[in-house]
VMD Tcl script that builds the backbone (N, CA, C; Angstrom):
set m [mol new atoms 345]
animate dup $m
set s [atomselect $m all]
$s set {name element resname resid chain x y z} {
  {N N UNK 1 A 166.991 123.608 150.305}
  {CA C UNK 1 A 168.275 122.942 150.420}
  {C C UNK 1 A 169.397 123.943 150.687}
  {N N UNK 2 A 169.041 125.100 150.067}
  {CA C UNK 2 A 170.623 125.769 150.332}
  {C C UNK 2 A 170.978 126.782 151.544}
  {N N UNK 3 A 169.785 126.526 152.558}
  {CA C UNK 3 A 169.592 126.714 153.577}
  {C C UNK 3 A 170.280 126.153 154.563}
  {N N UNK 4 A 170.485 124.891 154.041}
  {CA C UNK 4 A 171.175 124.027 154.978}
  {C C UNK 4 A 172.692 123.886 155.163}
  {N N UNK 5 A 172.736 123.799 156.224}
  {CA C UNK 5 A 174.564 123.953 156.286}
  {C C UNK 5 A 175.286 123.220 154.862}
  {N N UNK 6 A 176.537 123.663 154.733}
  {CA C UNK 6 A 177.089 123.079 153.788}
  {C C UNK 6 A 177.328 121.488 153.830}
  {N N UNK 7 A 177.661 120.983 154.873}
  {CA C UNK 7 A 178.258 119.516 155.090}
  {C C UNK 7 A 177.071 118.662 154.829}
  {N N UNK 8 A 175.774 119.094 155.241}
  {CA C UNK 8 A 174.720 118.865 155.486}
  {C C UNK 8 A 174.409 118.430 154.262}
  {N N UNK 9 A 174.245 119.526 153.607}
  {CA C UNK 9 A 174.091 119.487 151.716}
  {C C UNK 9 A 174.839 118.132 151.276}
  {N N UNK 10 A 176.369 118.420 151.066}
  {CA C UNK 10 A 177.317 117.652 150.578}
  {C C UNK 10 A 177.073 116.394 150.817}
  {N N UNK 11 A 176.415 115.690 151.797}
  {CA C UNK 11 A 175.535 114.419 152.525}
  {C C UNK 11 A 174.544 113.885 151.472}
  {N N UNK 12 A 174.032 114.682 151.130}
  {CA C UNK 12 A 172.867 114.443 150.949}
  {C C UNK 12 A 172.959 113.498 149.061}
  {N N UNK 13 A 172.624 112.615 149.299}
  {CA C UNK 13 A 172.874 111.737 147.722}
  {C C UNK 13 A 171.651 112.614 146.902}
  {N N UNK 14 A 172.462 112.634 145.562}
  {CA C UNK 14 A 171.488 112.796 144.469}
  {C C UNK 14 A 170.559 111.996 144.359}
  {N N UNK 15 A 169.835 112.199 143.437}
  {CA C UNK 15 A 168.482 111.333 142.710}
  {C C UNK 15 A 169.475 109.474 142.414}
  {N N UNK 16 A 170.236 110.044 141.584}
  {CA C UNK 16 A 170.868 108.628 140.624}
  {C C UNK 16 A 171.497 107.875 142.612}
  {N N UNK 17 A 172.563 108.700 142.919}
  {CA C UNK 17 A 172.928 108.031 144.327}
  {C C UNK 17 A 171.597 106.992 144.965}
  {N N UNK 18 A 169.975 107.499 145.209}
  {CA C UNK 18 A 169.335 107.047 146.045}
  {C C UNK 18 A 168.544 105.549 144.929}
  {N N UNK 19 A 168.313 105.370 143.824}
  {CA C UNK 19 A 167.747 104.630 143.145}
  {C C UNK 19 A 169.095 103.952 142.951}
  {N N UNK 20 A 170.590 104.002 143.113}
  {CA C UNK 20 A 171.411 102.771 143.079}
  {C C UNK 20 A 171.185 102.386 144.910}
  {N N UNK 21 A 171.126 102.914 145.510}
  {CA C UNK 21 A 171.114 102.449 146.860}
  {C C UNK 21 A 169.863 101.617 147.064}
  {N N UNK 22 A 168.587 102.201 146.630}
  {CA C UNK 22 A 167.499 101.197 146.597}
  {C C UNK 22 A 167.325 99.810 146.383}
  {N N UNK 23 A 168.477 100.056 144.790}
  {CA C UNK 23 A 168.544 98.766 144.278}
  {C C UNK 23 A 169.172 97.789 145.023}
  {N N UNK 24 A 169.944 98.155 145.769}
  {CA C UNK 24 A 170.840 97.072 146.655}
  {C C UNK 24 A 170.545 96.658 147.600}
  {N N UNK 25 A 169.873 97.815 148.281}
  {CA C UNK 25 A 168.647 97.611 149.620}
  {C C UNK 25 A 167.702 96.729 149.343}
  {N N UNK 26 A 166.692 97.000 148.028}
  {CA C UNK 26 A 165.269 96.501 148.296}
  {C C UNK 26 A 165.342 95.194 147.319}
  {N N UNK 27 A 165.344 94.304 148.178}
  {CA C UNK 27 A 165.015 92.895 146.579}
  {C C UNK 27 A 163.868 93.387 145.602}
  {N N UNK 28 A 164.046 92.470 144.644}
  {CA C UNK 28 A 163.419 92.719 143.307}
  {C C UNK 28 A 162.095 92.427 143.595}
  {N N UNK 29 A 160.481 93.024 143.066}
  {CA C UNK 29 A 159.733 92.336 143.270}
  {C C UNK 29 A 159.248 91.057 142.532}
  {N N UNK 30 A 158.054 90.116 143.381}
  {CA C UNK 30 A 157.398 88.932 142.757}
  {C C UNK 30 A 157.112 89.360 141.360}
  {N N UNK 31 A 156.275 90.751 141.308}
  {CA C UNK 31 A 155.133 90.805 140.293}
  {C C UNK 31 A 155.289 92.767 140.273}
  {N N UNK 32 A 155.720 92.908 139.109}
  {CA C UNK 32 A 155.770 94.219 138.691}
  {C C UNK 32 A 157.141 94.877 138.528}
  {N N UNK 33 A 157.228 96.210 137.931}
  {CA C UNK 33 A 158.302 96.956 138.145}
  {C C UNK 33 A 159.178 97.386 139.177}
  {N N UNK 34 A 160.075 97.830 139.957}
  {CA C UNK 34 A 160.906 98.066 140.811}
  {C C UNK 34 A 160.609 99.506 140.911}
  {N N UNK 35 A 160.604 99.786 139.811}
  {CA C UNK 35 A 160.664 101.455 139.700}
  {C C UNK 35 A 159.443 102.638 140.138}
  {N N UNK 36 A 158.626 101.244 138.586}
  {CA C UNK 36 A 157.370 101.754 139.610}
  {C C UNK 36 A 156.743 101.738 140.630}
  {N N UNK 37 A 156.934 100.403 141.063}
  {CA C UNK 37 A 156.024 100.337 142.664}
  {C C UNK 37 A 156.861 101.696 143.676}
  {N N UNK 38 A 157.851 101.894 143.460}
  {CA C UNK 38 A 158.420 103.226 144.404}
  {C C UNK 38 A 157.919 103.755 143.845}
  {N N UNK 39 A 157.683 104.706 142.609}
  {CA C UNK 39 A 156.965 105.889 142.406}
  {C C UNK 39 A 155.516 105.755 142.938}
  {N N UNK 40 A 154.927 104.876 142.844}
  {CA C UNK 40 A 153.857 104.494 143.746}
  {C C UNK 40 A 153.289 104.604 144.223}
  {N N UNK 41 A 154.144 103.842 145.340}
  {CA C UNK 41 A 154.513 103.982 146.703}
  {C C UNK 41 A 154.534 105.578 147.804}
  {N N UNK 42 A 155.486 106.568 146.469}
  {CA C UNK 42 A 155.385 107.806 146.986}
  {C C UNK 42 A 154.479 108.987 146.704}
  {N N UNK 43 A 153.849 108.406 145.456}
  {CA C UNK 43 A 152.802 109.156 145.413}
  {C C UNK 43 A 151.336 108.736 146.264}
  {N N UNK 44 A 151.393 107.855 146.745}
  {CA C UNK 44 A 149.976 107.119 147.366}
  {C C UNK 44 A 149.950 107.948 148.968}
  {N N UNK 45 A 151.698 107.297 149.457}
  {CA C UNK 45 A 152.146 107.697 150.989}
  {C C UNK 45 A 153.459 108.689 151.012}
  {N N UNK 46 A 153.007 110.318 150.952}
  {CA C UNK 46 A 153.493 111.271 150.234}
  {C C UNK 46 A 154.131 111.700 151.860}
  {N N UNK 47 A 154.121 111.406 152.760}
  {CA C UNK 47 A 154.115 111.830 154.090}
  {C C UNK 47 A 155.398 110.548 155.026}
  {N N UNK 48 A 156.033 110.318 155.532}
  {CA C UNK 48 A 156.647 110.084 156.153}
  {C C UNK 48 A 157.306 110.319 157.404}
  {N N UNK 49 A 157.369 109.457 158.745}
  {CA C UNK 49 A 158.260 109.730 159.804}
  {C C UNK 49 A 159.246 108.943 160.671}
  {N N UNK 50 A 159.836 109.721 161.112}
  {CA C UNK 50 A 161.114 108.863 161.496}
  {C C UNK 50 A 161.380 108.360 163.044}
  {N N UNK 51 A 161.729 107.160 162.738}
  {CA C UNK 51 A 161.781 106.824 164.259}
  {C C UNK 51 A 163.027 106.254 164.827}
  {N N UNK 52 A 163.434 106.846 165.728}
  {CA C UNK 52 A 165.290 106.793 166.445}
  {C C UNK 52 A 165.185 105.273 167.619}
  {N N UNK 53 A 166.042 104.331 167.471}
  {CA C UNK 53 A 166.091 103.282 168.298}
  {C C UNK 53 A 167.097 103.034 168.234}
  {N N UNK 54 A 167.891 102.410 169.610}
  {CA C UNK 54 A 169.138 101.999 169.951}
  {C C UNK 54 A 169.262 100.585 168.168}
  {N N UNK 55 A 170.388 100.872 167.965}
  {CA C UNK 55 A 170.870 100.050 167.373}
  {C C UNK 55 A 170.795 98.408 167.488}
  {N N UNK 56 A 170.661 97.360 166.975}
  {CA C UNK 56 A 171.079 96.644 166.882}
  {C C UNK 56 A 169.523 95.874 167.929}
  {N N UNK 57 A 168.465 96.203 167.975}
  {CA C UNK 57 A 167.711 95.509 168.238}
  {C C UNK 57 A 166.532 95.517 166.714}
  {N N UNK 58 A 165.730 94.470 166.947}
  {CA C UNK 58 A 164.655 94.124 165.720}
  {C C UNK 58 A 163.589 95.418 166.004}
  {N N UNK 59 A 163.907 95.825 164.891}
  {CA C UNK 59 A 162.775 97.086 164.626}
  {C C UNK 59 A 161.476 96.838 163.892}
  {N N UNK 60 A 161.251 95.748 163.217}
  {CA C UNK 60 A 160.352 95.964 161.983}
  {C C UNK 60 A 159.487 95.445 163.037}
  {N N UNK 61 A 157.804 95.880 163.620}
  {CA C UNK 61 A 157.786 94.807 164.280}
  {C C UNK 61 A 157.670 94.767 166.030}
  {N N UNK 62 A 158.794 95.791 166.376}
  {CA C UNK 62 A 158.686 95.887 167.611}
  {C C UNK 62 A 160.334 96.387 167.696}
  {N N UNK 63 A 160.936 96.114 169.254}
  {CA C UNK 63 A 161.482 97.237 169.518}
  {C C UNK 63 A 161.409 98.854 170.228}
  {N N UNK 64 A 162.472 98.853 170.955}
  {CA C UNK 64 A 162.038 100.162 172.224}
  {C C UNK 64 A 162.453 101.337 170.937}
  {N N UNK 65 A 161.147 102.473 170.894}
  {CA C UNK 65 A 161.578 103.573 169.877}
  {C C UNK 65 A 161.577 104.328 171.054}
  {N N UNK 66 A 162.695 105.531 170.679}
  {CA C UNK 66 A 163.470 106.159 171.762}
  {C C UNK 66 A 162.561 107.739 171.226}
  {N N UNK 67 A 162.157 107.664 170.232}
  {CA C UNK 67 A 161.540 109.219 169.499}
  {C C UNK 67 A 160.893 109.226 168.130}
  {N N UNK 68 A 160.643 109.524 168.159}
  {CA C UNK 68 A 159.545 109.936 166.191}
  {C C UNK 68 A 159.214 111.372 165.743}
  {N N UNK 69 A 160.047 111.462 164.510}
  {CA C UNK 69 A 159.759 112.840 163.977}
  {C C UNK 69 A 158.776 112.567 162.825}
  {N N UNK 70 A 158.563 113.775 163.063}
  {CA C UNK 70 A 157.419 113.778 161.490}
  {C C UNK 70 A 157.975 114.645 160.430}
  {N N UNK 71 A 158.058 113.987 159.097}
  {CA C UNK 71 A 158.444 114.664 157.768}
  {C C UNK 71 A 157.365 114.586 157.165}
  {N N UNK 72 A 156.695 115.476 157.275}
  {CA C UNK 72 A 155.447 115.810 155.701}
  {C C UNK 72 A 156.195 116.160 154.501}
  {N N UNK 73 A 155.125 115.742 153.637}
  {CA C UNK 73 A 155.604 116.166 152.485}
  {C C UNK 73 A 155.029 117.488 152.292}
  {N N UNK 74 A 154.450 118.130 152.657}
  {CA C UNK 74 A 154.172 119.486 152.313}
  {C C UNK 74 A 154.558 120.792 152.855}
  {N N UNK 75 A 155.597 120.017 153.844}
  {CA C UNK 75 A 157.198 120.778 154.248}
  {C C UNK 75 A 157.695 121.520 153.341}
  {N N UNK 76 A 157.807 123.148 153.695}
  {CA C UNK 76 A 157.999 124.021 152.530}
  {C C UNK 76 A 159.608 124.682 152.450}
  {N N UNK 77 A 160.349 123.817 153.481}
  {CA C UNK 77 A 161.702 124.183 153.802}
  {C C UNK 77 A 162.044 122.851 155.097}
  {N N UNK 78 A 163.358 122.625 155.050}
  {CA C UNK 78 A 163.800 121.417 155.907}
  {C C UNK 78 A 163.192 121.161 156.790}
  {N N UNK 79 A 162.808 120.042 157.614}
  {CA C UNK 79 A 162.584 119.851 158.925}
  {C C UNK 79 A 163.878 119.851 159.659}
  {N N UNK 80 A 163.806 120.551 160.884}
  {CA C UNK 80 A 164.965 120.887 161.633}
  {C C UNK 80 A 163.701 120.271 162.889}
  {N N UNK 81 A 164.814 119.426 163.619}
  {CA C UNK 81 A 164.161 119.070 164.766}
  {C C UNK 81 A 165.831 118.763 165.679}
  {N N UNK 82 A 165.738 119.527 167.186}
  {CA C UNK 82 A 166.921 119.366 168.187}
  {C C UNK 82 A 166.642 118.266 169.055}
  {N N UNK 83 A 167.075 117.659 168.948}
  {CA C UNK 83 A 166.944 116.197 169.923}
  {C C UNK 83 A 168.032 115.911 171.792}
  {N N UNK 84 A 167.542 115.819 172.337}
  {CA C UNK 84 A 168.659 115.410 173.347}
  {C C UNK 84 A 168.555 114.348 173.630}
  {N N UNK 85 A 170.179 114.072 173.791}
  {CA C UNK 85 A 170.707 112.723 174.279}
  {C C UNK 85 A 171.122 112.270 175.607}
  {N N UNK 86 A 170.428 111.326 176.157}
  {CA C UNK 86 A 170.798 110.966 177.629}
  {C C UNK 86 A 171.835 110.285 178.128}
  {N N UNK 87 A 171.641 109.215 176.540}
  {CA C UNK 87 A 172.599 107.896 176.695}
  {C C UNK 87 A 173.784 107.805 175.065}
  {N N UNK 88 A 174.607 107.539 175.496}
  {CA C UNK 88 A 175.794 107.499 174.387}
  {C C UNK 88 A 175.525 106.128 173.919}
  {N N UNK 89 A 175.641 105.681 172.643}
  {CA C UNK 89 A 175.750 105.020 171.781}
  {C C UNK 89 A 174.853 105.352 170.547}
  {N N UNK 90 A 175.180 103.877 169.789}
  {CA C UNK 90 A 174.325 104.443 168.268}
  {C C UNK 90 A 173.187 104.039 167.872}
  {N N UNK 91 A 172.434 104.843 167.175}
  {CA C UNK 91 A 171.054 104.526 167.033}
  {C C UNK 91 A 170.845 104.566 165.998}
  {N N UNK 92 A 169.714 103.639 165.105}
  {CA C UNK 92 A 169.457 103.312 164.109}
  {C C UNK 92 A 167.861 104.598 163.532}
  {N N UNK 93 A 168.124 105.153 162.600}
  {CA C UNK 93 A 166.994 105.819 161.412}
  {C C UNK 93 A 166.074 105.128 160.759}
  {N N UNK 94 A 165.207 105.012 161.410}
  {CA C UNK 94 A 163.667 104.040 160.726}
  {C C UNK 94 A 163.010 104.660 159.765}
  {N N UNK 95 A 161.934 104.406 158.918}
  {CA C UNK 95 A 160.746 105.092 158.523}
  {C C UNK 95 A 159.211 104.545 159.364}
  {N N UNK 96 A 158.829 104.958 159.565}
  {CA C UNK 96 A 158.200 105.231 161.029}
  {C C UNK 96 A 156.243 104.635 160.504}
  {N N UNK 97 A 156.472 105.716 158.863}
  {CA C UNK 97 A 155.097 105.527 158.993}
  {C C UNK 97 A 155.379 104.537 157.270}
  {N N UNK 98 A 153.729 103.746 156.964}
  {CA C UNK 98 A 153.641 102.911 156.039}
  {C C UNK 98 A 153.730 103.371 155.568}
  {N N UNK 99 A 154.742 103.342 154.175}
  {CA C UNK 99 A 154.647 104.263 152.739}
  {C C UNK 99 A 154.880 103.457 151.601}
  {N N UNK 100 A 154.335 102.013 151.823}
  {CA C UNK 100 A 154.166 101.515 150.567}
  {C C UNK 100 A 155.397 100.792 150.455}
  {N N UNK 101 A 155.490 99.936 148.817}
  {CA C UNK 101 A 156.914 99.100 148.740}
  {C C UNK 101 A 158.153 99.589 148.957}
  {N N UNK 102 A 159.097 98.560 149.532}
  {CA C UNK 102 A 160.208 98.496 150.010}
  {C C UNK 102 A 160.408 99.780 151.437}
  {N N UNK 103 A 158.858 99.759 151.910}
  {CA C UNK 103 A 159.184 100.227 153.588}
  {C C UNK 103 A 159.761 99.501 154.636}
  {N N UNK 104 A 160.041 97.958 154.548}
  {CA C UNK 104 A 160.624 97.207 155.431}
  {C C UNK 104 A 162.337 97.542 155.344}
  {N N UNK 105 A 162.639 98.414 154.306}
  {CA C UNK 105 A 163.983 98.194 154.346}
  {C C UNK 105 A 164.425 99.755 154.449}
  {N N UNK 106 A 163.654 100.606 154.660}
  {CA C UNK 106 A 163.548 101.774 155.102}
  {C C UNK 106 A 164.436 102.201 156.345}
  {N N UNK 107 A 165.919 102.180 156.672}
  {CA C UNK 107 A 166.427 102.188 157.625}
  {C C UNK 107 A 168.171 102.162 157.601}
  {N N UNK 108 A 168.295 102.735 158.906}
  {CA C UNK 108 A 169.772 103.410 158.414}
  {C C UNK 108 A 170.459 102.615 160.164}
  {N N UNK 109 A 171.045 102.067 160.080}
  {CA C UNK 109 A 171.949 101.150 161.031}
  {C C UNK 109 A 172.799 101.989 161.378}
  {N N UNK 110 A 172.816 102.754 162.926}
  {CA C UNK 110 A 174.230 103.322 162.966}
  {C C UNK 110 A 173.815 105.174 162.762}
  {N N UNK 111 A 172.774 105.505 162.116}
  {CA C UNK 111 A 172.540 106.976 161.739}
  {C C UNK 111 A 172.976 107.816 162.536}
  {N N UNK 112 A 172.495 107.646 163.645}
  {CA C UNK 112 A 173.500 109.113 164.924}
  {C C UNK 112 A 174.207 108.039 165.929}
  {N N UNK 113 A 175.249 108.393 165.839}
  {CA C UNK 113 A 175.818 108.526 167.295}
  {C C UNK 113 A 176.521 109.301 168.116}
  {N N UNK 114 A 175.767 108.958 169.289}
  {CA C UNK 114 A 176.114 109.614 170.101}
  {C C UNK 114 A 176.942 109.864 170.968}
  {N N UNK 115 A 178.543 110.127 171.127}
  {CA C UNK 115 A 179.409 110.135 172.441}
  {C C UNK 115 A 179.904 110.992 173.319}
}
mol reanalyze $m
mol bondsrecalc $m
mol representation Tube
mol addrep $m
């Protein structure tokens, strides 16, 4: 982490920040804990990747993906990946690969844009 630019850092939500954001994101489940099925979840599918699509079309499902990075978890320092942009506007931050409960809501509306 402290590798990473400062602004970069300052971005980045704590622990408590990401489990209130969850909560608001992910409905409650049918059958079990909230808490636990994410711990879960991340211990089962420890690996994750990300996938960049124009905004504002249905992703879960289908949808034109414009790119896919890969975040392992056994990443021993940030993933830094340089991307180029062809086309200006904004694009939405997916999670790319299955990682268990509340992956449908895995997604950031708006994450880069580009002008």
């Amino acid at each position: 982490m402290q590798s990473l630019p400062s602004s970069i850092r300052e971005a980045i939500p704590d622990h408590e920040a990401l489990e209130e954001r969850n909560e608001e994101r992910i409905p409650s489940p049918a059958d079990g804990d909230f808490h636990e099925l994410l711990e879960e979840a991340n211990e089962q599918y420890p690996d994750h990747s990300l996938a960049i699509m124009p905004s504002g079309q249905v992703h879960m499902g289908g949808g034109m993906m414009m790119r896919s990075v890969a975040l392992p978890q056994s990443a021993t320092r940030p993933v830094v990946r340089q991307l180029g942009a062809t086309r200006r506007g904004d694009y939405t931050l997916s999670c790319l690969t299955y990682c268990g409960y509340g992956h449908p809501y895995m997604e950031i509306d708006g994450g880069i844009i580009v002008t």
